[in-house]
Rosetta silent file (secondary structure, phi, psi, omega in degrees, C-alpha in Angstrom):
SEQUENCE: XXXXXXXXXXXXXXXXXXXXXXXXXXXXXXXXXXXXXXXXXXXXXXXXXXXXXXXXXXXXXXXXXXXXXXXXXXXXXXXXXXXXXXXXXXXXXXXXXXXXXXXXXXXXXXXXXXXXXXXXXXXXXXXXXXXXXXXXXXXXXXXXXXXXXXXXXXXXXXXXXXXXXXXXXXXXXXXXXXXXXXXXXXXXXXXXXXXXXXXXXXXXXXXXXXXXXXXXXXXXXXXX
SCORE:     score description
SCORE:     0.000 S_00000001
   1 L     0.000  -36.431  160.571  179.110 -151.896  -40.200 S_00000001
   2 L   -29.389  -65.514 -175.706  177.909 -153.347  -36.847 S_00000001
   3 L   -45.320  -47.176 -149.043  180.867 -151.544  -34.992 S_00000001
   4 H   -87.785  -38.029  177.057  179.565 -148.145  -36.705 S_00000001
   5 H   -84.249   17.977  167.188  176.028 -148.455  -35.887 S_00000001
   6 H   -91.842  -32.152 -172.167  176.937 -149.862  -32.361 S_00000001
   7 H   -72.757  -51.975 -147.554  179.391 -146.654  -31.644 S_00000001
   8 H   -52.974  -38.471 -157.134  176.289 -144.173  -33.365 S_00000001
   9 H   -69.832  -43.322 -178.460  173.450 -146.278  -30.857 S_00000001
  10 H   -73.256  -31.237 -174.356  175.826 -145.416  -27.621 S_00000001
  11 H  -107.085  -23.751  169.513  176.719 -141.858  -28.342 S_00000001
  12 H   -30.127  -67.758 -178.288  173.552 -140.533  -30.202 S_00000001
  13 L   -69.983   -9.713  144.945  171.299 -140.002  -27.070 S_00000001
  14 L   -55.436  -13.029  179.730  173.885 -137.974  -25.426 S_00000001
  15 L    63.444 -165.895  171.540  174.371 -135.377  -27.878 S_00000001
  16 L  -128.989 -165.113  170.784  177.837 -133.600  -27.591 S_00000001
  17 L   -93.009  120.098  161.397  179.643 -130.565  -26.134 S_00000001
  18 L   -97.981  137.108  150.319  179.786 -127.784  -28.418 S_00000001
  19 L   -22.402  -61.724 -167.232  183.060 -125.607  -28.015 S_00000001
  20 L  -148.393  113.049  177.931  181.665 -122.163  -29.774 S_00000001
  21 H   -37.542  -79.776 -134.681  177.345 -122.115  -30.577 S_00000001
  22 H   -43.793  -39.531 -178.916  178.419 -120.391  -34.139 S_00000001
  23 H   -41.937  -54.356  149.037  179.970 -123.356  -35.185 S_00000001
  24 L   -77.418  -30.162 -177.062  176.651 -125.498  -35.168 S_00000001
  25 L   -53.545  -27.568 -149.001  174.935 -122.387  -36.088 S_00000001
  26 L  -119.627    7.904  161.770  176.900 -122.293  -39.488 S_00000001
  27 L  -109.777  -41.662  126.721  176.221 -126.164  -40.006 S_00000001
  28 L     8.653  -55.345 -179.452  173.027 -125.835  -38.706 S_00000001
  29 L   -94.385  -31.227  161.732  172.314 -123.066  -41.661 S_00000001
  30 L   -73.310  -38.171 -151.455  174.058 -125.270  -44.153 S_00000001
  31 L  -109.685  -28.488  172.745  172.529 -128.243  -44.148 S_00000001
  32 L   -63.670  -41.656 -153.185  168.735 -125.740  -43.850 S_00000001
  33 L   -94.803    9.668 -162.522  170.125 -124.754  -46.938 S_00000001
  34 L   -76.104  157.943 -178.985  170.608 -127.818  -48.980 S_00000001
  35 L   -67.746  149.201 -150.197  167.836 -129.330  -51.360 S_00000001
  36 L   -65.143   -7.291 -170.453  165.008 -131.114  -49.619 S_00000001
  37 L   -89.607   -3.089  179.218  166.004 -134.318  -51.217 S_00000001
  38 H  -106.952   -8.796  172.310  169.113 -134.188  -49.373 S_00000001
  39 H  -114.053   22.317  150.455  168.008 -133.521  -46.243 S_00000001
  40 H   -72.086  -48.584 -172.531  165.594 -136.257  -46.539 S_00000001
  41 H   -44.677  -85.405  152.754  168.316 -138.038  -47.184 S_00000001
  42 H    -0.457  -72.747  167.696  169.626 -136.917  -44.077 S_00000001
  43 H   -55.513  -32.002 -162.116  166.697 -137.561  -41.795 S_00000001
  44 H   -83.053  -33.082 -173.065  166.721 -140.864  -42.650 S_00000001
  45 H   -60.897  -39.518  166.491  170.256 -142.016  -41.097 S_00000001
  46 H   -35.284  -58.220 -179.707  168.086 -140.357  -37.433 S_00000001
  47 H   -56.844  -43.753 -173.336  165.220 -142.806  -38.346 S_00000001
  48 H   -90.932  -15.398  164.157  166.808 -145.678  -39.394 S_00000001
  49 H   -94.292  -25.746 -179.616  169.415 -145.498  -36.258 S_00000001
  50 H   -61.541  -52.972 -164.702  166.194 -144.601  -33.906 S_00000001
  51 H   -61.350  -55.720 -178.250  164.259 -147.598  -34.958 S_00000001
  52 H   -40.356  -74.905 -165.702  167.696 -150.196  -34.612 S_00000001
  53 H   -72.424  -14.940  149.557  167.599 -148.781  -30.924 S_00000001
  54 H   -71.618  -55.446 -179.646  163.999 -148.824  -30.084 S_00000001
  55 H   -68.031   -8.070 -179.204  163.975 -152.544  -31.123 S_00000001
  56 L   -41.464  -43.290  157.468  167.164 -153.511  -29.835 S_00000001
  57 L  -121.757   63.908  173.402  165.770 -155.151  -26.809 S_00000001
  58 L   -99.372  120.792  172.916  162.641 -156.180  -28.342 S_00000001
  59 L   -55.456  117.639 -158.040  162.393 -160.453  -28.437 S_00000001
  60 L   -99.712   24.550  128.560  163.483 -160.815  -31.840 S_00000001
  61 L   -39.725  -36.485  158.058  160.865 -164.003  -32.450 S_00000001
  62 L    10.979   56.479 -154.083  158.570 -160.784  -32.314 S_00000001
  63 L   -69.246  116.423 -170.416  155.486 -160.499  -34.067 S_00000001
  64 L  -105.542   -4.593 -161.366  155.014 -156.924  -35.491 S_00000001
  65 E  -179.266  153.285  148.229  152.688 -158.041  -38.627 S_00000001
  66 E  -134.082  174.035 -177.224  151.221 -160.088  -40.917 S_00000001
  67 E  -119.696  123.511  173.861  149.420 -160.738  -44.298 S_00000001
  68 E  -103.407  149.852 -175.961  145.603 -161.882  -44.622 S_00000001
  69 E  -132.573  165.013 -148.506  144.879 -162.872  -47.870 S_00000001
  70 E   175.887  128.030  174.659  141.337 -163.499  -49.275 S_00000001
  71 E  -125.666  178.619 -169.753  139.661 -164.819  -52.623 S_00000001
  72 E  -149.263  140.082 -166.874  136.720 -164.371  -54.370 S_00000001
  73 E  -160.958  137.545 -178.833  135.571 -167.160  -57.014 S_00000001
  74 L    70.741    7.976  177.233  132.129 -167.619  -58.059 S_00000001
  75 L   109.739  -35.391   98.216  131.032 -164.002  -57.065 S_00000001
  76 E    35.464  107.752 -158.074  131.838 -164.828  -53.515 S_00000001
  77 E  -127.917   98.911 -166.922  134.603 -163.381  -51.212 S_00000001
  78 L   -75.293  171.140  162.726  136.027 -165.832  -48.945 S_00000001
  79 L   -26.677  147.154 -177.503  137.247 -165.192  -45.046 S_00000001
  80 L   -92.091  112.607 -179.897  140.480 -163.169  -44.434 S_00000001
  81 E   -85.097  148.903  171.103  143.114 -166.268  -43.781 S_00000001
  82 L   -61.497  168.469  134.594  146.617 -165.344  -41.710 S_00000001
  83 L   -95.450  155.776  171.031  149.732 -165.898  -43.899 S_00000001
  84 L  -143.708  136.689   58.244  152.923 -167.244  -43.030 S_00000001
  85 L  -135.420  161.525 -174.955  155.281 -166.244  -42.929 S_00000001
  86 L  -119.142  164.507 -145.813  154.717 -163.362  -40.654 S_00000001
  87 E   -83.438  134.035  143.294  157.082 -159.815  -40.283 S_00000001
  88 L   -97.064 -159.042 -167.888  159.273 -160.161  -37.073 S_00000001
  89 H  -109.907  -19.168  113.827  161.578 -157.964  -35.476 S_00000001
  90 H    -6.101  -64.397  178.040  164.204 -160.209  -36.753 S_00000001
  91 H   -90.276  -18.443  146.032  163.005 -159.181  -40.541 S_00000001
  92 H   -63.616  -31.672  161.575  163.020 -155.647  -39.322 S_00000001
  93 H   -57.408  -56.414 -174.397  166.398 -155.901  -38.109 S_00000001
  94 H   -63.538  -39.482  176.877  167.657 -157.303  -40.732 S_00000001
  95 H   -82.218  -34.776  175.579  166.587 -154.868  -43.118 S_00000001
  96 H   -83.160   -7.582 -170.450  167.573 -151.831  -41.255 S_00000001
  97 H   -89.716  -87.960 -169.661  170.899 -153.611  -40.473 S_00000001
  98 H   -40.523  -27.025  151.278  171.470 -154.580  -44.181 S_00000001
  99 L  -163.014   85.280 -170.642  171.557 -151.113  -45.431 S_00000001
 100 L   -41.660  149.055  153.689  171.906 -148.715  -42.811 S_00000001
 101 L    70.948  -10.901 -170.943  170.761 -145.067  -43.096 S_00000001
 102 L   -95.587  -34.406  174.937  169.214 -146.058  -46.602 S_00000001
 103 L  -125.838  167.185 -171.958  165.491 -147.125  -44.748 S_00000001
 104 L  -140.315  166.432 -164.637  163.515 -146.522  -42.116 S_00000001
 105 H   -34.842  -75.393 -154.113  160.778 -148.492  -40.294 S_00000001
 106 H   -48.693  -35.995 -179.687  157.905 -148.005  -42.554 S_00000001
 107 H   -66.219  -30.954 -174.041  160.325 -148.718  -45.758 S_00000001
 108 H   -85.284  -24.698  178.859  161.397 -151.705  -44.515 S_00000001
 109 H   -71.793  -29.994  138.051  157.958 -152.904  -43.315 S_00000001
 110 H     0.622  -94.594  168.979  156.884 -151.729  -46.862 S_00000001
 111 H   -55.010  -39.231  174.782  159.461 -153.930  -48.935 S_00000001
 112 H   -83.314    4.030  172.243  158.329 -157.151  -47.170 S_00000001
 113 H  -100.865  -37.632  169.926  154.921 -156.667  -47.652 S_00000001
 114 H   -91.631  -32.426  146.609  155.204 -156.098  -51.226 S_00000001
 115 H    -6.241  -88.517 -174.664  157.597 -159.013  -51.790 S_00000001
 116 H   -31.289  -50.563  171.170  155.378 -161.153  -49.647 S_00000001
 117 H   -38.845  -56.407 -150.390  152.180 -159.751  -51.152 S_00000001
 118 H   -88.952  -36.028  176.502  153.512 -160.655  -54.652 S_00000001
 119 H   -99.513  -22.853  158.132  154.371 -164.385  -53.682 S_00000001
 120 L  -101.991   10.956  176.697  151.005 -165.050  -51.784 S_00000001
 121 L   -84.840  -47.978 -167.170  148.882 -163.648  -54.810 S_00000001
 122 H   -81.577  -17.832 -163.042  150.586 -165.618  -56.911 S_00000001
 123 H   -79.808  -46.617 -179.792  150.657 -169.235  -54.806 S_00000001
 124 H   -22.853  -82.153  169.854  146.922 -168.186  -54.698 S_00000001
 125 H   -25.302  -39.203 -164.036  145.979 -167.858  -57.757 S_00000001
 126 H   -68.152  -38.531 -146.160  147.781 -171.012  -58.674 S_00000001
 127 L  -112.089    8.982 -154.689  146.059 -172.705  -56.092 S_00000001
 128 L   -99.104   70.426 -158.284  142.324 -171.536  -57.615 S_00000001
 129 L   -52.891  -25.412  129.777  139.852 -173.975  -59.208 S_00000001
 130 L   -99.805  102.624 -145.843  138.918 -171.491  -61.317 S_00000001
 131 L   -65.970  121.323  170.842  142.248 -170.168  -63.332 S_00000001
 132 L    73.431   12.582  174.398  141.160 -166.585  -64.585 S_00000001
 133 L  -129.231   16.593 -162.528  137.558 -166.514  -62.941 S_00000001
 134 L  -152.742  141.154  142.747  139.078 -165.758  -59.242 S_00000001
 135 E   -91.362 -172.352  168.847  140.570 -162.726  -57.658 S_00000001
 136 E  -149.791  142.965  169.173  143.004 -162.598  -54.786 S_00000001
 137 E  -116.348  130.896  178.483  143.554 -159.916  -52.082 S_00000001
 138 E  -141.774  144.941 -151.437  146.268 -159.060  -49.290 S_00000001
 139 E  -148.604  122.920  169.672  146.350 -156.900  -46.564 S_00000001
 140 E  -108.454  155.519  166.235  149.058 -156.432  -44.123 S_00000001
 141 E  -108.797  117.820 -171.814  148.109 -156.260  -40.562 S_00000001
 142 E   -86.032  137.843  146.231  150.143 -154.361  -38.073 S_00000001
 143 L   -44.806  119.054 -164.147  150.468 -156.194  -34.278 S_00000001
 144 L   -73.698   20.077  165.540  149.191 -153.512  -32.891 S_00000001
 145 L  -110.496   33.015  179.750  152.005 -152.509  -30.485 S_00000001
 146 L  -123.826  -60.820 -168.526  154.502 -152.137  -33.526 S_00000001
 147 L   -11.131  142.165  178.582  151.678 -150.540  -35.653 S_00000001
 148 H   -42.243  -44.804  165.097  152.984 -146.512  -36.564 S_00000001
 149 H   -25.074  -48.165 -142.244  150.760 -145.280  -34.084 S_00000001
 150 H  -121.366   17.312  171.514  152.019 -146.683  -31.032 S_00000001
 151 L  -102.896  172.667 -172.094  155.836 -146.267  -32.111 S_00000001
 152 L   -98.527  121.613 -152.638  157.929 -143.423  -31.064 S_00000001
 153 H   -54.332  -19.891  160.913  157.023 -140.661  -34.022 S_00000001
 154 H   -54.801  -37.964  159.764  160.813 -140.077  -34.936 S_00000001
 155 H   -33.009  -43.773 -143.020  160.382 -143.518  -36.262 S_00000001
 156 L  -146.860  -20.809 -172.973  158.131 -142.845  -38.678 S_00000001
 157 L  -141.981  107.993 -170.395  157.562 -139.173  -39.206 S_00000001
 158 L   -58.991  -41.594 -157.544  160.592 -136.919  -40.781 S_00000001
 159 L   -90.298   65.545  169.179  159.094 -133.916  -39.591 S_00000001
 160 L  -141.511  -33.634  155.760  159.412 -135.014  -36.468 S_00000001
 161 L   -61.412   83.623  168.127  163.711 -135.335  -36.972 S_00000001
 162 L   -44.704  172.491  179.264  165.025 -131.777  -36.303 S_00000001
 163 H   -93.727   -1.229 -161.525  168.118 -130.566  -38.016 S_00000001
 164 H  -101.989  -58.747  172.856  169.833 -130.660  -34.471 S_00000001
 165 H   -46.438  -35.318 -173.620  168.891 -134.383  -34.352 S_00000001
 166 H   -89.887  -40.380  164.156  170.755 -135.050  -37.687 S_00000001
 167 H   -50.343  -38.722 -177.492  174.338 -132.909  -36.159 S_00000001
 168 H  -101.860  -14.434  147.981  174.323 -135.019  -33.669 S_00000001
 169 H   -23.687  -56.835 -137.324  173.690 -137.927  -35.132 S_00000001
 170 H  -101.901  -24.552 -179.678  176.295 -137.279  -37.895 S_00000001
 171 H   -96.225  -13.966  164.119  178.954 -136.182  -34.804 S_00000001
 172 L  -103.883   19.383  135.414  178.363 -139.208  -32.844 S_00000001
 173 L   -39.287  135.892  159.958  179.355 -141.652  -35.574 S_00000001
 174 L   -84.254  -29.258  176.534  182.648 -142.499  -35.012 S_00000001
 175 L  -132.428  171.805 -178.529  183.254 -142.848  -39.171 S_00000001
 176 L   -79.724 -176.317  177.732  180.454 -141.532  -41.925 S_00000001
 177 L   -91.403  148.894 -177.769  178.774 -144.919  -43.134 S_00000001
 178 L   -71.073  149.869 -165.159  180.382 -146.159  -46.774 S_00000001
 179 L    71.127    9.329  170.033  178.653 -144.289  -49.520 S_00000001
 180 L   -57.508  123.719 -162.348  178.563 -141.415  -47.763 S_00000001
 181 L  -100.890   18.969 -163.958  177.506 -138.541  -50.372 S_00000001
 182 L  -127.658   16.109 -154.796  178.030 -135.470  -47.968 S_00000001
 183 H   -75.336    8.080  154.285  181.870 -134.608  -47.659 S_00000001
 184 H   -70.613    5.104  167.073  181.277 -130.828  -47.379 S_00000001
 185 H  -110.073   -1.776  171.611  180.186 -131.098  -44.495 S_00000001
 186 L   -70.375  -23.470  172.045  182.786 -132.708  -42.929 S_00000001
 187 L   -75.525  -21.954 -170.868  184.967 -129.428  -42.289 S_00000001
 188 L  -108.124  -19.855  159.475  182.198 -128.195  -40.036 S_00000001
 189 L  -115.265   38.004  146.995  181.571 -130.897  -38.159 S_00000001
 190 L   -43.044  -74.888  173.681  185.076 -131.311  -37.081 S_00000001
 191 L   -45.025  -11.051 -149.774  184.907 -128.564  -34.865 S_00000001
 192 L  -115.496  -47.797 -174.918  181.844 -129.870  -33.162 S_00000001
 193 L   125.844   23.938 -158.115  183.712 -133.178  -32.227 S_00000001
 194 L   -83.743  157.581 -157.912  183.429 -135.324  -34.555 S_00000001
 195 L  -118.398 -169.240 -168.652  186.255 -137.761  -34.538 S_00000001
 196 L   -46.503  -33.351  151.464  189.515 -138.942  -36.702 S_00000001
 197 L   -21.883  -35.106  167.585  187.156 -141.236  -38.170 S_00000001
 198 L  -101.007  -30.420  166.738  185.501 -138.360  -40.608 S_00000001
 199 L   117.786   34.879  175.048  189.358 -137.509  -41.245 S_00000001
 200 L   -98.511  150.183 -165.715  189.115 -134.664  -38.505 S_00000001
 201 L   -70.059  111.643  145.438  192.725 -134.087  -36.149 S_00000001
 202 L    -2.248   98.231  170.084  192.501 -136.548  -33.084 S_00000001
 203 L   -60.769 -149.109 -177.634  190.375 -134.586  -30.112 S_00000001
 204 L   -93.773  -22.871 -158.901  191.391 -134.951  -26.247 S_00000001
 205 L   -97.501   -4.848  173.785  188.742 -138.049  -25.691 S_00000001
 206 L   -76.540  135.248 -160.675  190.721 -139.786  -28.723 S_00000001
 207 L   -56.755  174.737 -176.290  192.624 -142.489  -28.351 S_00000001
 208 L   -77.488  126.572 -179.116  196.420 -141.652  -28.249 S_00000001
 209 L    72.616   19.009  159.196  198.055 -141.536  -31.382 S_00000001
 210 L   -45.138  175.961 -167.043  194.787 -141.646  -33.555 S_00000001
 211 L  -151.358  139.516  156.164  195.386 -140.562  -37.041 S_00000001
 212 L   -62.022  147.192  121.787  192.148 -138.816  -39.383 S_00000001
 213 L   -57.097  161.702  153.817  191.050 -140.466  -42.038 S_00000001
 214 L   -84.254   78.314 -172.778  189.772 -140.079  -45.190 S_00000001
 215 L    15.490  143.658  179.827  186.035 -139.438  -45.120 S_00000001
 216 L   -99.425  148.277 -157.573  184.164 -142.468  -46.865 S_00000001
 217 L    58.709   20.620  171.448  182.377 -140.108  -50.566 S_00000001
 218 L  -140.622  157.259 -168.207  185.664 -138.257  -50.348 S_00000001
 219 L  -111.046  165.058 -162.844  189.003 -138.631  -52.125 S_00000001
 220 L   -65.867  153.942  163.023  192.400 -138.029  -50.122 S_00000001
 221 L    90.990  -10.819  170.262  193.780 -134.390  -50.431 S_00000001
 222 L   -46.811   78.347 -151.450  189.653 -133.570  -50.453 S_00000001
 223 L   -91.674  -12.415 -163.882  188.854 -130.034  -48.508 S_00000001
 224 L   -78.710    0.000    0.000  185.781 -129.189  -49.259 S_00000001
């Protein structure tokens, strides 16, 4: 999995050559026409490989965030205290790593914050002199050069991921990612340049004596 998001991180910002415009035009127009939940779907492998490669050589010790937490016992609302453990770029990695193309920055900063949230509520609480007379509160706090703002807006904002951004995305992959739910679309972006790897005939830039594959969401003898 490493391999496939290491090939997608090197060939992505180049885009490719196309052979004949109709060709993306009629993938282009396909993929416009599909239901929005699939081309969410879609945007997200752009996001979730953008983010991997804006942090790549980010110190991965990194602070991007943390959770203040805060009780209130006797009517009383105490001071917002830090938490630890706090979000690194390390636990963003890891999450966008662990299941590629399924999350993107915000989702992953998301899931550890309600985890976290859920486990410093509770130590709280625990921790309360009065049991059932005390709230508890949490907050995450972005480091403000990670914070959504200050990130680059493909990151973070689909409508910011073009449909041009997701062809080439999906043609610089050297294989689709396992679970891949999309093999009609694999005849069209053959032609584009996509390589043996989607189970398209060995281009000119392929090594010698490549072989196609069989798409990963498609079974052998599959055409559409």
């Amino acid at each position: 999995m490493r391999h496939l998001l290491a090939g997608l991180l090197v060939l992505l910002p180049f885009g490719c050559s196309i052979v004949d415009p109709d060709d993306r035009a009629e993938l282009r127009s396909r993929i416009a026409a599909m239901p929005p939940g699939n081309i969410s779907l879609l945007k997200q492998v752009v996001m979730n490989v953008r983010a991997w490669d804006w942090l790549e050589y980010k110190d991965k010790n990194d602070q991007m965030g943390k959770l203040q937490c805060r009780y209130q016992a006797g009517g009383q609302w105490s001071d917002w205290a830090d938490q630890e453990p706090r979000y690194t770029v390390a636990d963003m990695f890891e999450c966008l790593i662990e299941r590629p193309f399924a999350v993107t920055y915000v989702m992953c900063k998301d899931e550890w914050e309600s985890l976290e949230r859920q486990l410093r509520e509770t130590d709280l609480m625990n921790s309360l002199p009065v049991p059932g007379g005390s709230s508890v509160e949490c907050r995450f706090v972005w480091d403000f050069r990670y914070e959504p703002d200050n990130v680059p807006p493909e990151l973070i904002d689909p409508d910011e991921v073009t449909i041009d951004d997701v062809i080439d995305a999906m043609i610089g992959m050297p294989a689709p990612p396992p679970g891949w739910v999309f093999p009609e679309l694999v005849p069209l972006l053959c032609p584009l340049g996509a390589g043996p790897g989607w189970g398209c005939p060995p281009g000119p830039a392929d090594p010698a004596g490549a072989e196609p594959t069989v798409p990963t969401g498609a079974e052998p003898g599959d055409s559409r």
